[in-house]
DORODO-116662 format. One line per field, with one value per residue (C-alpha): residue number from 1; residue in one letter; chain; x, y, z. Coordinates in steps of 0.001 Angstrom, whole numbers, always signed. Layout:
nr <- (NUM ...)
rest <- (A ...)
kette <- (A ...)
east <- (X ...)
north <- (Y ...)
up <- (Z ...)
This chain:
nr <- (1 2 3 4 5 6 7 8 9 10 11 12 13 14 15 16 17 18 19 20 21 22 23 24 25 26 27 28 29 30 31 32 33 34 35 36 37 38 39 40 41 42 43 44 45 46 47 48 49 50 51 52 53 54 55 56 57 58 59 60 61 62 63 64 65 66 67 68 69 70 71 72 73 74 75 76 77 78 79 80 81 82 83 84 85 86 87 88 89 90 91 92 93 94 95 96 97 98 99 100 101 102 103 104 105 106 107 108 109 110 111 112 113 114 115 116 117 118 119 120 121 122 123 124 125 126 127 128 129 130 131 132 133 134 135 136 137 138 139 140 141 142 143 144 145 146 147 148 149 150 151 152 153 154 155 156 157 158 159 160 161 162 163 164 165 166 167 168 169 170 171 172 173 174 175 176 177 178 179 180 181 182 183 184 185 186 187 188 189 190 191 192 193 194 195 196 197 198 199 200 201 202 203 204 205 206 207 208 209 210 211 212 213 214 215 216 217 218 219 220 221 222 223 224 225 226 227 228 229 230 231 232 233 234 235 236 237 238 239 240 241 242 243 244 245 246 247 248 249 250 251 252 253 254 255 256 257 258 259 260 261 262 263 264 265 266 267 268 269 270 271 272 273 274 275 276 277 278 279 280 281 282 283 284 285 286 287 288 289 290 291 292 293 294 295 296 297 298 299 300 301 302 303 304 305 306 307 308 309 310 311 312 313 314 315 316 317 318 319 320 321 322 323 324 325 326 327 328 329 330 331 332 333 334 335 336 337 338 339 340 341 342 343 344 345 346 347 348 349 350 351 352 353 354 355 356 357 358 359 360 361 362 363 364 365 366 367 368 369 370 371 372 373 374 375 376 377 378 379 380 381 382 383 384 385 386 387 388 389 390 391 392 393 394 395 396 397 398 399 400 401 402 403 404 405 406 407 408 409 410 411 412 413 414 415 416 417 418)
rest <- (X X X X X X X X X X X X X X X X X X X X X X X X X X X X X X X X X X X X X X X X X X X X X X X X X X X X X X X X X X X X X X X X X X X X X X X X X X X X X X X X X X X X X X X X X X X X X X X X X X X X X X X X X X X X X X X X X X X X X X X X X X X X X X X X X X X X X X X X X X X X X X X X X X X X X X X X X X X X X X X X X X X X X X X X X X X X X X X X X X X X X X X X X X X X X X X X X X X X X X X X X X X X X X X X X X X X X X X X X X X X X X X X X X X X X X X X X X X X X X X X X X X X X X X X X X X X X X X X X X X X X X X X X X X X X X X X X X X X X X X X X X X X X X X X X X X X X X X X X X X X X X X X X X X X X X X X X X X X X X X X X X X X X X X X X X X X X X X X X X X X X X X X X X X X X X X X X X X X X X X X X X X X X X X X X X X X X X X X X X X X X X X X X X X X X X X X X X X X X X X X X X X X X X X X X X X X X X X X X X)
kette <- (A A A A A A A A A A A A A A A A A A A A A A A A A A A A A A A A A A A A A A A A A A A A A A A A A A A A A A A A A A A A A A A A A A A A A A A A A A A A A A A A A A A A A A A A A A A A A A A A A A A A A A A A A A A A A A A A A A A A A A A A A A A A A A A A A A A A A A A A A A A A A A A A A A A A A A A A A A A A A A A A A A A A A A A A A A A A A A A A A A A A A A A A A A A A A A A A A A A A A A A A A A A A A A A A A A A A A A A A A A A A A A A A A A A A A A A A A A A A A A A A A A A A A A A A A A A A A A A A A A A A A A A A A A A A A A A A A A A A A A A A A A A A A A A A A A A A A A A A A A A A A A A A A A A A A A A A A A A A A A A A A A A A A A A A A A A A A A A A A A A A A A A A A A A A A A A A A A A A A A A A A A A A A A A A A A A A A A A A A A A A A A A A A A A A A A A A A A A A A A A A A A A A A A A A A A A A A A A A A A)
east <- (-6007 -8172 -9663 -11202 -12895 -14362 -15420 -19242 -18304 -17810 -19999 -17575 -14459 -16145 -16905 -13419 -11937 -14091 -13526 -9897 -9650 -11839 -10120 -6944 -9055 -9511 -5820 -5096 -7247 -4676 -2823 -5307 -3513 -377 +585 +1195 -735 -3698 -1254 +1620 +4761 +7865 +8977 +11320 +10104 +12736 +11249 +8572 +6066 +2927 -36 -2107 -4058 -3920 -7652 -7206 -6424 -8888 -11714 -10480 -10372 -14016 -15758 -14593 -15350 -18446 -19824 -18751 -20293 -24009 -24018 -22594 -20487 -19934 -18968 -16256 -14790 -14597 -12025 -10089 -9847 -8298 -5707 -4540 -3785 -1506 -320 -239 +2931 +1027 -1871 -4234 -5969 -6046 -7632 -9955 -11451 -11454 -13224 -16165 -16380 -16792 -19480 -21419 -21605 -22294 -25990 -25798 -23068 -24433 -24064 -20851 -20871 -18740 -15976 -13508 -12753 -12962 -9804 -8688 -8030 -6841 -4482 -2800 -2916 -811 +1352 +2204 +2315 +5034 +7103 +7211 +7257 +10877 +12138 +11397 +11661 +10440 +6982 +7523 +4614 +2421 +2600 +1960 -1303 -2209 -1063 -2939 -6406 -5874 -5443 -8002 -10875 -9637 -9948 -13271 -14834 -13245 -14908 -17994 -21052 -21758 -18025 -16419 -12972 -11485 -7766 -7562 -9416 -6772 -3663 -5113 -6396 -2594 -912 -3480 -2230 +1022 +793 -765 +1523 +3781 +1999 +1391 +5146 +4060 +1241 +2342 +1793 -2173 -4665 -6985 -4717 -6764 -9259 -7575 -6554 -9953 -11251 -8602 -9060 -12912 -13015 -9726 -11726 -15782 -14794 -13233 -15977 -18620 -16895 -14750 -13626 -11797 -9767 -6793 -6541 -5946 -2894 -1238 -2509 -1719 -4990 -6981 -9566 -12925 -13764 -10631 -11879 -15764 -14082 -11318 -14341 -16143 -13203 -12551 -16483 -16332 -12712 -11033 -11738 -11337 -11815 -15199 -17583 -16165 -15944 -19636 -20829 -18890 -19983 -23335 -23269 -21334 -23986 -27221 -25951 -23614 -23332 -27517 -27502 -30595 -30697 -27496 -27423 -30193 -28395 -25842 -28092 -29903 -26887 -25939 -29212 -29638 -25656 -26003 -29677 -28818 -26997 -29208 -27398 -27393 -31526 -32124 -30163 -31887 -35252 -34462 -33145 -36955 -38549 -36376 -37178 -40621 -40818 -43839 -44798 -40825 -40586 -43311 -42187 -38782 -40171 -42574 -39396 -37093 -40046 -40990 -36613 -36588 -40086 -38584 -34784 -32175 -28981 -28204 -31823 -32894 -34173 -32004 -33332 -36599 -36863 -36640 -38873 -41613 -41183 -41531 -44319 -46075 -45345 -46976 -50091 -50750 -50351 -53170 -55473 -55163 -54906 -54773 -51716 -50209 -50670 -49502 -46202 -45452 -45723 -43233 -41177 -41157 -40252 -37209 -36171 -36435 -34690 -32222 -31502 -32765 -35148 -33627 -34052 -36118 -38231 -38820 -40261 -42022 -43606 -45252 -45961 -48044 -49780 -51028 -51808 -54143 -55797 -56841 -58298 -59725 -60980 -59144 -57822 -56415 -54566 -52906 -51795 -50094 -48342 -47384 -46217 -43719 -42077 -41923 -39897 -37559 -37191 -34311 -36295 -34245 -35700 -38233 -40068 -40148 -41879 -44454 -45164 -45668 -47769 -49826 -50295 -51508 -54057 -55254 -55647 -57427 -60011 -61121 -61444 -64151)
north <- (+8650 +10230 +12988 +10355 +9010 +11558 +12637 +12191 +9800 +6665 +3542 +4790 +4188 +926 -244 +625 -1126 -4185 -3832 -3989 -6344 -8960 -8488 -10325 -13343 -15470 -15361 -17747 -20522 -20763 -22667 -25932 -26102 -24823 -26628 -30722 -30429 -32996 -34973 -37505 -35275 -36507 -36512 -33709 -30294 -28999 -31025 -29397 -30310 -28952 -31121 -28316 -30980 -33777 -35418 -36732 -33498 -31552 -34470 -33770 -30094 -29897 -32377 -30277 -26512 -28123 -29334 -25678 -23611 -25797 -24945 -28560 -27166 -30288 -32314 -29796 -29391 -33158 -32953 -29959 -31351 -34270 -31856 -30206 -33831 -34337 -30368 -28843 -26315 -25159 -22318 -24326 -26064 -23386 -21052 -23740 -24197 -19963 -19940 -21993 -19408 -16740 -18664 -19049 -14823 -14101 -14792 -12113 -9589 -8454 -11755 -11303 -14747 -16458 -13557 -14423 -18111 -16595 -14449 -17099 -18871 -16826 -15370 -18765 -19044 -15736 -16972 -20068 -18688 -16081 -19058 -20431 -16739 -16061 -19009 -21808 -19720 -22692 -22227 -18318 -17516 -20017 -18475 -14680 -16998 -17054 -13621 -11774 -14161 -14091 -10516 -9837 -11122 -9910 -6451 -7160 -7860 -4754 -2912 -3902 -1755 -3060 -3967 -260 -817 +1558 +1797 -2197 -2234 -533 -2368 -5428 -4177 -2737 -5671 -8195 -5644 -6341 -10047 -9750 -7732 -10558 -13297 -11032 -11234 -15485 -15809 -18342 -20496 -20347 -18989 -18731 -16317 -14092 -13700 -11701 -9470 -9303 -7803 -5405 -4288 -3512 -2143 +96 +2367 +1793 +3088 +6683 +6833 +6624 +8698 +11396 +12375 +9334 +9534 +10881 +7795 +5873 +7611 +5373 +2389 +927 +1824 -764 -1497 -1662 -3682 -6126 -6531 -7965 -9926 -11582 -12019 -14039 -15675 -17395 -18057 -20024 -21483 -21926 -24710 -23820 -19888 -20435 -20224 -17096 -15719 -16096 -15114 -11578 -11627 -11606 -8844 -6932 -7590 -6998 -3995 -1990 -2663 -2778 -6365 -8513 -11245 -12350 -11607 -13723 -16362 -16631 -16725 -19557 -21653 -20917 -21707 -25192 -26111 -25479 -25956 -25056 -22135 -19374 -16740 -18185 -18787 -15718 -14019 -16127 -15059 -11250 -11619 -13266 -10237 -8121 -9710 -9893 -14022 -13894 -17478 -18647 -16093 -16873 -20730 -19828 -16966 -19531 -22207 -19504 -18890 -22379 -22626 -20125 -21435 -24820 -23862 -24172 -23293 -19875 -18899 -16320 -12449 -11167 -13537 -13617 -9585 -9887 -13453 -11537 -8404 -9986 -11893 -9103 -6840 -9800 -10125 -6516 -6203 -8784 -7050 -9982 -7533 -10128 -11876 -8846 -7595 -10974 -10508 -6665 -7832 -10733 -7946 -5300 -8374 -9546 -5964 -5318 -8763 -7989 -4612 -2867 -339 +1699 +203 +425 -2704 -1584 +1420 +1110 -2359 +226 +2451 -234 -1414 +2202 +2046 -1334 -325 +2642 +473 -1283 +1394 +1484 +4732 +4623 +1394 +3927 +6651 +4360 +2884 +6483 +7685 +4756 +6098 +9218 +8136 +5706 +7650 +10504 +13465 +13999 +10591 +9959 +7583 +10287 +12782 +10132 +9753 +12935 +13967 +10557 +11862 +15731 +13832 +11898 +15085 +17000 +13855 +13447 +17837 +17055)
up <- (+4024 +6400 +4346 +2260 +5625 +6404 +2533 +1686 -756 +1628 -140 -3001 -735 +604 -3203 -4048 -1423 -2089 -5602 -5744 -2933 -4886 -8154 -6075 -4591 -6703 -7578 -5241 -7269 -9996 -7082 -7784 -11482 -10611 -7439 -6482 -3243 -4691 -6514 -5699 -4338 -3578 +273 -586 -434 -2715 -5328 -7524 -10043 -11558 -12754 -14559 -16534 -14430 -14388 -11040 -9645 -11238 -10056 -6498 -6033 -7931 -5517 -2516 -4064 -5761 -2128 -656 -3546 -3231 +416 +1879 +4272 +6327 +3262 +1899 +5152 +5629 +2683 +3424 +7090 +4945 +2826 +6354 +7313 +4389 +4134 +7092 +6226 +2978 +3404 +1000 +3463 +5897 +3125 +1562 +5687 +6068 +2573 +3688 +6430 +4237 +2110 +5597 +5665 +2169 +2662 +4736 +4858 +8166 +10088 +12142 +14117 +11323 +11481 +13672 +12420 +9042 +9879 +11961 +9265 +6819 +9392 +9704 +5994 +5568 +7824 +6458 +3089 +4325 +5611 +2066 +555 +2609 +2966 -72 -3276 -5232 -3806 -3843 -6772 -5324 -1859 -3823 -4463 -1101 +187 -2523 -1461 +1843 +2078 -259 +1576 +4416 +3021 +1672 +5206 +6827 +3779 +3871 +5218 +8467 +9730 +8524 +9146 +6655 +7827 +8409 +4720 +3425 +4559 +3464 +178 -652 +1017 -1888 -4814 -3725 -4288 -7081 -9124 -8069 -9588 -12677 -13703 -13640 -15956 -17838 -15390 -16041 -17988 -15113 -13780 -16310 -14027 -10989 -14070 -15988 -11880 -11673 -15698 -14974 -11530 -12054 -14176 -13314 -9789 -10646 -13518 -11151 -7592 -9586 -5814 -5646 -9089 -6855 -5372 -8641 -9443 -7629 -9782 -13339 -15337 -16210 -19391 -18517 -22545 -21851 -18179 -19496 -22389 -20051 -17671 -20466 -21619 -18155 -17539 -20857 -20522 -17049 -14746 -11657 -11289 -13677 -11159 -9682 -12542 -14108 -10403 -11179 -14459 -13765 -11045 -13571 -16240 -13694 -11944 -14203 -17657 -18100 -19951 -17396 -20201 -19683 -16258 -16210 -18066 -16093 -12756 -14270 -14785 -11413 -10160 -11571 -11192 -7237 -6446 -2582 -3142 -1178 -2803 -6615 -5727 -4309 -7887 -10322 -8931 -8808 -12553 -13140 -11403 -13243 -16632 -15692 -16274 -13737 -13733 -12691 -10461 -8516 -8263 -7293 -4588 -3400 -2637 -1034 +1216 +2059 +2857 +5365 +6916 +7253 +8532 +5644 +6261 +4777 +3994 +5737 +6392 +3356 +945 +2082 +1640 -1721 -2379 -242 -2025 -5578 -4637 -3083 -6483 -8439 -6590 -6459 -10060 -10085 -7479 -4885 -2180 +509 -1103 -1644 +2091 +3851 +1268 +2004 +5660 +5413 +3927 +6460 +8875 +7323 +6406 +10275 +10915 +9082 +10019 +6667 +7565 +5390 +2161 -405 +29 +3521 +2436 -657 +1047 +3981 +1046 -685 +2547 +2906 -314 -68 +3096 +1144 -939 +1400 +3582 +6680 +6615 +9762 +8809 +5802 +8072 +10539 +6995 +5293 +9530 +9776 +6436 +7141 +10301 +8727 +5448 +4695 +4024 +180 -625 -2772 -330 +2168 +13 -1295 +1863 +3415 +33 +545 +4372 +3209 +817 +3330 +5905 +3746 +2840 +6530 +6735 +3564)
């Protein structure tokens, strides 16, 4: 595996692994319709049943995942404090507790502080569900549940960007295939199980499509069906209960970023928005699909509240999100020549870019390439240079930023020699 370390190709690698690893997460949802653990068991563990439509159960699990998914963090872990109580030799509540974790870093994939009671818990998750796994082959499927979750996002968090842990990304990316396979040969205990599938279909072949040095890799992988993975996608957005939200939230990145459909995207975003109002990641998505679309007047409401969130403190709003509110206001009110709106809102971006350690991006950039630009306009030249010099410094000299730059630099040279 080593070679494909060191290959130029890594964000391919890192999507890969965080591809496949997320197509077996969600997996472990099924469990809420295919297990007793919110329902009346009997005192014997040898004793199963499964309340897949029970009401009751379904009212239960929502509340908690409902209270995670809109950002109330001490509510949801008030009840899955309560399901540990009652279950304490099944991984659900030890997941459900590690899953609120990992809601607390997607904000921000380069916040680290949550990390280690994130794979606290789904360590002690995987290794209750390997007790049941081995030893209780009644609960043998629902513990592949687990393992393939558990793993999964454990694989996803070694992959990403700033953690770079490709060997550990690995092992727990094959370890969640694994599991999976396994609960594969037990669809017909859900539909919802559709969804782990409907991942895997898609990502199977958009990832060799799009890094043909990593086809190799896939021969060691059942092929997949990038059509049947968007229509199972849309099947469980519109059908399942408890892996929709998942779902729709892949959906939509699917829609946005690779299969060049914004309205639906868009859709989808909106839904999210208004279904969990305090959902920092959902807000910040539905206003980038309203810059996208161009729906100005929205966009500038929505920009406007994700600012006035991080001003006052919410929980989870922050550099990341306000990089892009500041950005899209700043775009909007230099489009309309208010060049002092504009400047304050390039600013705001280059300080969240820089507190969230994004100097390399492209709102970094092109936000100190439109400050030159407006102190051009505004005749402080030497306000420009100092702009165009910073880019020129943070930019990669291929990229396009850094040539704008240095020809915006040259122009301004030769205007002072006139």
């Amino acid at each position: 595996m080593r070679f494909w370390f060191k290959s130029n190709h890594l964000v391919g690698f890192r999507f890969l692994m965080k591809s496949l690893s997320r197509a077996v997460l969600f997996s472990l949802l099924i469990v809420f319709s295919a297990t007793t653990l919110f329902g009346q068991r009997k005192a014997r563990k040898d004793t199963t049943v499964i309340l897949i439509s029970d009401i009751s159960v379904q009212f239960e699990a929502t509340a908690a995942m409902n209270n995670l998914y809109n950002f109330n963090f001490e509510k949801a872990q008030e009840q899955f404090r309560d399901f540990k109580q009652k279950y304490r030799w099944h991984p659900l509540p030890y997941f459900l507790m590690g899953l609120a974790e990992w809601w607390k870093i997607v904000p921000n994939m380069k916040e680290t502080k949550y990390d280690e009671k994130f794979l606290a818990y789904m360590d002690s998750a995987i290794q209750i569900a390997h007790n049941l796994h081995k030893n209780f082959p009644e609960y043998k499927t629902e513990a592949s549940f687990f393992l393939a979750a558990a793993y999964g996002f454990k694989g996803e968090l070694y992959a990403d960007a700033d953690r770079k842990n490709w060997v550990k990304a690995a092992s727990e990316g094959k370890a969640a295939l694994k599991y999976m396979e396994e609960c594969r040969e037990k669809n017909n205990l859900s539909p919802e199980l559709q969804f782990g599938d409907a991942l895997y279909n898609y990502f199977r072949e958009w990832v060799p499509e799009n890094y043909k040095s990593l086809k190799p890799i896939f021969w060691f992988f059942r092929h997949g069906d990038k059509k049947l993975g968007l229509k199972q996608l849309k099947e469980v957005s519109y059908n399942a209960f408890y892996t929709r939200t998942e779902a729709m939230v892949w959906l939509m990145r699917i829609l946005a970023g690779y299969e060049n459909d914004p309205q639906r995207a868009y859709q989808i975003a909106e839904y999210l928005h208004q279904t969990y109002p305090d959902n920092p990641y959902f807000h910040r998505y539905y206003a980038r699909m309203l810059y996208t679309l161009g729906v100005h007047p929205k966009m500038e409401e929505q920009c406007k509240q994700i600012m006035q969130r991080i001003d006052s403190g919410r929980f989870g709003y922050e550099a990341v999100s306000g990089r892009y509110a500041s950005f899209f206001l700043a775009q909007l009110y230099d489009a309309q020549r208010k060049w002092d709106d504009a400047k304050k809102y390039y600013q705001r971006t280059v300080k969240f870019s820089e507190e969230a350690g994004a100097t390399d991006s492209g709102y970094y950039l092109y936000a100190l390439i439109s400050l030159g630009e407006i102190s051009q306009q505004t005749g402080d030249k030497a306000a420009a240079k100092k702009y165009f010099t910073m880019v020129k410094k943070k930019a990669g000299k291929k990229e396009e930023a850094y040539k704008d730059a240095k020809r915006r630099l040259a122009r301004l040279e030769k205007a002072s020699k006139d």
